[in-house]
N, C-alpha and C positions, 0 to 999 in steps of 0.2 A: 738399167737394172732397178733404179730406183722408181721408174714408171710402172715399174713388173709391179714390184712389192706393193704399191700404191692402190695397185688393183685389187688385193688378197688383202688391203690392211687400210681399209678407210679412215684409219686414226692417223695414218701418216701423211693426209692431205693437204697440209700447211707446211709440209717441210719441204723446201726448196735446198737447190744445190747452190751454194755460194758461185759467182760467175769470178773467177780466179784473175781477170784480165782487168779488175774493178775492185782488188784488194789494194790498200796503200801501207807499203810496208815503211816500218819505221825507219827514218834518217839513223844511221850507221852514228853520225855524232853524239846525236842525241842519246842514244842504248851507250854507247862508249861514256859518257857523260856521265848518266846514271849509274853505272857498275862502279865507277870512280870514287861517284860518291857514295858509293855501299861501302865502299872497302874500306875508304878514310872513316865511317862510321862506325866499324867491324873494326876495325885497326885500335879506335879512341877508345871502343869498350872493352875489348880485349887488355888495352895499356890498362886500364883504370882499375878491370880484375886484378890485374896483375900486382898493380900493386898493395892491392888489400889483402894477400893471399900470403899465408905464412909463409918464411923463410927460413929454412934450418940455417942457423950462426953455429957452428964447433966449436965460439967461444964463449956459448952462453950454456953453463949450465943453474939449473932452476934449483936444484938443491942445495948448491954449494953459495946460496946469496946469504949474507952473516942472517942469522935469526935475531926477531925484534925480543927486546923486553917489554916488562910492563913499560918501563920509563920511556924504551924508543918511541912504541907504539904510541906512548901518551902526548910523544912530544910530536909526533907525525897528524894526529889529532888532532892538536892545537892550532897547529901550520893551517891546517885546511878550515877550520874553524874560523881562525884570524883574516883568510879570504873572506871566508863566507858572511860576515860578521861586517866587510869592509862595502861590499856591495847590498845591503841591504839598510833597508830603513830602520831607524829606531823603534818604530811602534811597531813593525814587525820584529824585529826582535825582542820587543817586550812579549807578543803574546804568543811568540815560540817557545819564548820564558817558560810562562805560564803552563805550558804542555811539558812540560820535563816534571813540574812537579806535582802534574797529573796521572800522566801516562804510566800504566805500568809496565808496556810491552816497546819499551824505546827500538829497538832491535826490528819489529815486526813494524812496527808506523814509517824507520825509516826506509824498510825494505818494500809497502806499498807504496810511498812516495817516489822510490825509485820508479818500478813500475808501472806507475802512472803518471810519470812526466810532470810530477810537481818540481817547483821550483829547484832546481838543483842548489841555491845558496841556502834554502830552505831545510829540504834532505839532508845534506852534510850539516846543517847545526845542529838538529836531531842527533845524525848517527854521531861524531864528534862529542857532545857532551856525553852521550850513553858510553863514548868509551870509556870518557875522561870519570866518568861515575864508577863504572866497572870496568876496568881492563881484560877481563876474565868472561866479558858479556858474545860470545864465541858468533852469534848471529849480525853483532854490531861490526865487529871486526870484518866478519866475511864481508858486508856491506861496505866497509870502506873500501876493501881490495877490489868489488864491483865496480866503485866509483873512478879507482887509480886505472883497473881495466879500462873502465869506457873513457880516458884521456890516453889511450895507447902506455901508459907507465907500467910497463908489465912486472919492473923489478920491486916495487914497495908495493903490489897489487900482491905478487907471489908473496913476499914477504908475508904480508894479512893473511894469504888464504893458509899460510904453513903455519903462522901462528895462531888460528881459529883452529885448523887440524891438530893440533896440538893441546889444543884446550878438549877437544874432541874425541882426543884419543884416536882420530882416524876412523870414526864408527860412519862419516856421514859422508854417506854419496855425492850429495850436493857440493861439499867442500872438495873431495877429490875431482868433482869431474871441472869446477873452479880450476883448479892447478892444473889438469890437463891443458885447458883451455889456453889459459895465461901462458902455460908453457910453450904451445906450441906458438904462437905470436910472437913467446919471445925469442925463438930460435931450437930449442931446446926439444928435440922429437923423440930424446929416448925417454926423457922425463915424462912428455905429454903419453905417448905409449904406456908407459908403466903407472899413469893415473886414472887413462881412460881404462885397462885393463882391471 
């Protein structure tokens, strides 16, 4: 048949019919081997999804975490300040000094430092003095609870982001879908529902 066509179709004069009795099919071990190891590799990333994927706890609820004060907040500040303070150099923190009492947008510097993978003991002595400067500073606060987020601490992360929401009045998107977020990580999916909504 293929001879027929050949004749009606000069472009298919290079194709030959594979001789079947000259194919070398693969060792049965070897293909068993192989799926083996797909599966154990299927298996590891699937485990590993798994465990970064929220988990509703019935005993976590997000709203019902006590609410910071100025003073809590100030003192939660400090805490992470006195890390950050303990792992860096002196002359750098002389001339992070120096930028507190320059800068006028502490809030926004800390929050592009996040973003661009500056120094994190760096970033927290920013956001940390700006709190300690203004407790009331509604952008520095959400910044902290970013920073408590990305060490999985999701209860003083909510904490920040319900007391930024609060200084906020609840006008700001950015702040609720913060609390969704943290919520649902922390177990809490009717909270994170009712935030993202």
């Amino acid at each position: 048949q293929l001879n027929n066509e050949k004749t009606d179709h000069p472009e298919l004069a290079e194709i030959e019919i594979p001789d079947l009795n000259n194919v070398n099919m693969p060792n049965l071990d070897s293909v068993t081997q192989q799926l083996s190891k797909g599966n154990q590799m299927l298996s590891s990333y699937m485990g590993a999804l798994n465990q970064t994927m929220p988990k509703q706890n019935m005993f976590h609820h997000a709203e019902r975490l006590p609410l910071l004060s100025a003073n809590s907040l100030q003192t939660l500040a400090k805490g992470v300040l006195k890390q950050a303070i303990s792992k860096m150099d002196p002359f750098k923190v002389a001339a992070l000094k120096g930028k507190l009492d320059t800068c006028r947008n502490l809030a926004g510097l800390g929050a592009f430092l996040l973003a661009n993978d500056a120094s994190m003991n760096e970033t927290m002595y920013i956001i940390c003095n700006a709190i300690l400067k203004n407790p009331k500073d509604t952008w520095s606060v959400n910044n902290l609870g970013v920073f408590y987020r990305d060490q999985l601490l999701y209860e003083p992360a909510l904490q920040c982001y319900f007391y930024a929401n609060s200084l906020d009045s609840g006008k700001s998107t950015v702040l609720e879908v913060n609390i969704a977020w943290a919520s649902l990580y922390y177990g809490d999916f009717d909270a994170a529902t009712k935030y993202f909504e």
